[in-house]
C-alpha positions as CSV (number, residue, x, y, z in Angstrom):
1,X,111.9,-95.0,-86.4
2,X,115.4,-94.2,-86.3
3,X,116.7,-90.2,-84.9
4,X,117.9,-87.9,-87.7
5,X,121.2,-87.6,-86.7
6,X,123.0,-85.8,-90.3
7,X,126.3,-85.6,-88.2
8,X,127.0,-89.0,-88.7
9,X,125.0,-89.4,-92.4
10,X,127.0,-89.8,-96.1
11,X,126.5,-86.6,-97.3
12,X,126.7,-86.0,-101.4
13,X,126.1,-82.7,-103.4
14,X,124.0,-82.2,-105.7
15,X,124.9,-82.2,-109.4
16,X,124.0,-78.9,-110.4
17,X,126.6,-77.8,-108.0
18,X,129.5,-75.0,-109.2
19,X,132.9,-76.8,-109.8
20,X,134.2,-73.6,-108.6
21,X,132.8,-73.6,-104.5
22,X,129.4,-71.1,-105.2
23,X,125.9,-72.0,-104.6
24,X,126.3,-75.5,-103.5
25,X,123.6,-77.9,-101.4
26,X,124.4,-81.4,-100.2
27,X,121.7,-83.5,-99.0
28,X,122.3,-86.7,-96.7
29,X,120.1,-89.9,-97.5
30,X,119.2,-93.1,-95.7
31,X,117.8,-91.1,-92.7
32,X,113.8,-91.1,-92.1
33,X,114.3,-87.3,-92.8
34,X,115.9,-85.8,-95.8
35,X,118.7,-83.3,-94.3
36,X,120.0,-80.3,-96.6
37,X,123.2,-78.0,-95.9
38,X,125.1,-75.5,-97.6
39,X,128.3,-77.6,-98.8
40,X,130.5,-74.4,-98.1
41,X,129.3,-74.5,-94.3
42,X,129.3,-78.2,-93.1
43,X,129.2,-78.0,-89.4
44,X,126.5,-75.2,-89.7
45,X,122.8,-75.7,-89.8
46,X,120.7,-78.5,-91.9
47,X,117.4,-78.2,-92.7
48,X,115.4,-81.4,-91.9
49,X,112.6,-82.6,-94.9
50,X,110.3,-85.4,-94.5
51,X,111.4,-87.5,-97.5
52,X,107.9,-87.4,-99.4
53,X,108.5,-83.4,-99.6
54,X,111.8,-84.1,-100.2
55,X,111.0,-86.3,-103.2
56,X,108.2,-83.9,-104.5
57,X,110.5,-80.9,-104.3
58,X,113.2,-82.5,-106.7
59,X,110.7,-83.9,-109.1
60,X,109.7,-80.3,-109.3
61,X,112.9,-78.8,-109.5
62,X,113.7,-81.9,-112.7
63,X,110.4,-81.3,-114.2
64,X,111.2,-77.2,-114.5
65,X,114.9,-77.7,-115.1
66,X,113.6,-80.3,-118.1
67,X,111.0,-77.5,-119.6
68,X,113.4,-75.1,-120.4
């Protein structure tokens, strides 16, 4: 298995994200974790998912965004 190294991954931000810089995430894929940062803080933290928990928390997030 490859290291999780998300200083060297292609970040993206998510969709949902405010055109005007607020409450922003980007996550990085193609790592056998799925990193997370706050897009406004770059070289700060990430927090490190395993991608199954990564995958079951954004299906969650679609599946509650979609029953509004």
């Amino acid at each position: 298995m490859r290291a999780a190294d998300p200083s060297t991954a292609a970040w993206r931000k998510s969709s949902s994200s405010d055109e005007d810089g607020g409450e922003c995430l980007e996550v990085a894929g193609r790592l056998p974790l799925a990193p997370v940062r706050d897009s406004r803080n770059p070289t700060g933290p990430a927090l490190l998912f395993g991608t199954g928990a990564w995958a079951s928390f954004t299906a969650g997030v679609k599946g509650a965004a979609g029953a509004r």
